[in-house]
C-alpha positions in Angstrom: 33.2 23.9 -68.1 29.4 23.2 -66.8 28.7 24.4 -63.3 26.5 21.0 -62.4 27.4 21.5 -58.9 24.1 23.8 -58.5 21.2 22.3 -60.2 22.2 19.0 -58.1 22.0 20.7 -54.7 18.4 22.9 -55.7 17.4 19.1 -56.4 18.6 18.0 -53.1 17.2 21.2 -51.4 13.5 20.1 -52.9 13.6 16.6 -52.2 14.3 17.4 -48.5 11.6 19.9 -48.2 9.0 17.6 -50.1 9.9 15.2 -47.7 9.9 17.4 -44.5 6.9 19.5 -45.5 4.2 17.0 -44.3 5.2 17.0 -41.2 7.3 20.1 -40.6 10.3 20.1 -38.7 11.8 22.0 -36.0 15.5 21.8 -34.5 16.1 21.3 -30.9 19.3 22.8 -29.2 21.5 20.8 -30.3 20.8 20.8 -34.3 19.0 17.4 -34.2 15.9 17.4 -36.5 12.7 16.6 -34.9 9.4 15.9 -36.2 6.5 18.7 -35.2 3.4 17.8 -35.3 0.7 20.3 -37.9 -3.2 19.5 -37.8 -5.2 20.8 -40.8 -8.6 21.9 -41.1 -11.0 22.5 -43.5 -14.1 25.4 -43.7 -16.9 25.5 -46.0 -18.2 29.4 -46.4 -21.0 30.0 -48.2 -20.9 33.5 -50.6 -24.2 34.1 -52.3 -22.4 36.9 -54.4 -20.6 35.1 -56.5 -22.5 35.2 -59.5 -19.7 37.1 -62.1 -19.9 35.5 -66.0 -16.3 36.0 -66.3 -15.1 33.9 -63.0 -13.3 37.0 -61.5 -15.7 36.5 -58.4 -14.2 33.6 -57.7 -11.0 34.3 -58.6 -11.4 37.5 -56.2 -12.9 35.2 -53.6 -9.8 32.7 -54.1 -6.9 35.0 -53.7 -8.6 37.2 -50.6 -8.2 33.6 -48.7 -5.1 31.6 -50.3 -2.5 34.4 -49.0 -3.6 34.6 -45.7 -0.4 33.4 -43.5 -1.8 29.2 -42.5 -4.3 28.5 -45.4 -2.9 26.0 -47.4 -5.3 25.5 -49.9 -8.4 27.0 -51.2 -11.4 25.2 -53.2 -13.9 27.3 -55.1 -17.3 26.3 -56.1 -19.2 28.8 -58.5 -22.3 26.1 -58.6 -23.1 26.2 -55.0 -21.4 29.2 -53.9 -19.2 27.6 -51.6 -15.7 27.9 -51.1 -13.6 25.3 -49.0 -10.5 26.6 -47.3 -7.9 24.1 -45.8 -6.2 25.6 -43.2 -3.6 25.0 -39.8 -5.2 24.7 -36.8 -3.6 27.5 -34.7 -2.5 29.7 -37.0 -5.7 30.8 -38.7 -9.5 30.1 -38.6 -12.7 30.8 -39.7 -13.5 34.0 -38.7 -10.4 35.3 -40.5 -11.6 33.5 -43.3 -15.1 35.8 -43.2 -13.3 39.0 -42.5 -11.1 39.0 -45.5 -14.0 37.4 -48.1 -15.7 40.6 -46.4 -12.7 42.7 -47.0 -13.3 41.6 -50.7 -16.5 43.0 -51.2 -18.7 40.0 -50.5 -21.1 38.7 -47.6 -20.1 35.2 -46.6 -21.3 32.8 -44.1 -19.9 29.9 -42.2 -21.0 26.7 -43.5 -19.1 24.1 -41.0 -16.0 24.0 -39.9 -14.8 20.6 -40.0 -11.8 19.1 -37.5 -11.5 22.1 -35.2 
């Protein structure tokens, strides 16, 4: 006998995070679901360094930023040299952004921040 009992409620479980994720959700005293509002942001830094054959600049550059706690997505450019970080406003910013591309091993600069 098939467990089916479990793959059902992992679908379940998904759906109502996809669908809660947007716009986050908090619970008041009394268990009721609320909505929570969550403003993004984006960045643009510019990093003249990035100039490896092999992309492991970038990909360097792209997972220094993408695990910081609030960045919820992260666009690299090798063309320009720019990288675009989309972030919540509140729980991270730019100038974490610089210190950990820093923390990587290469100089970055502040492009415009867009929405703060």
């Amino acid at each position: 006998m098939k467990n089916v009992t479990r793959p059902v409620a992992l679908a379940m479980v998904l759906t109502s995070v996809a669908v809660v994720a947007p716009a986050m959700a908090a619970r008041d005293i009394a268990g009721s679901a609320q909505s929570v509002a969550v403003r993004f942001s984006q960045a643009v830094i510019h990093i003249p360094g990035m100039t490896c054959r092999n992309h492991s600049c970038a990909t360097t550059v792209y997972m220094s930023l993408i695990r910081l706690p609030g960045v919820m997505g992260v666009g690299v450019d090798e063309s320009t040299q720019d990288v675009t970080v989309k972030y919540m406003v509140g729980r991270t910013g730019p100038t974490v952004f610089l210190k950990a591309v820093k923390n990587a091993g290469f100089p970055g600069t502040l492009v415009r921040p867009k929405g703060a």
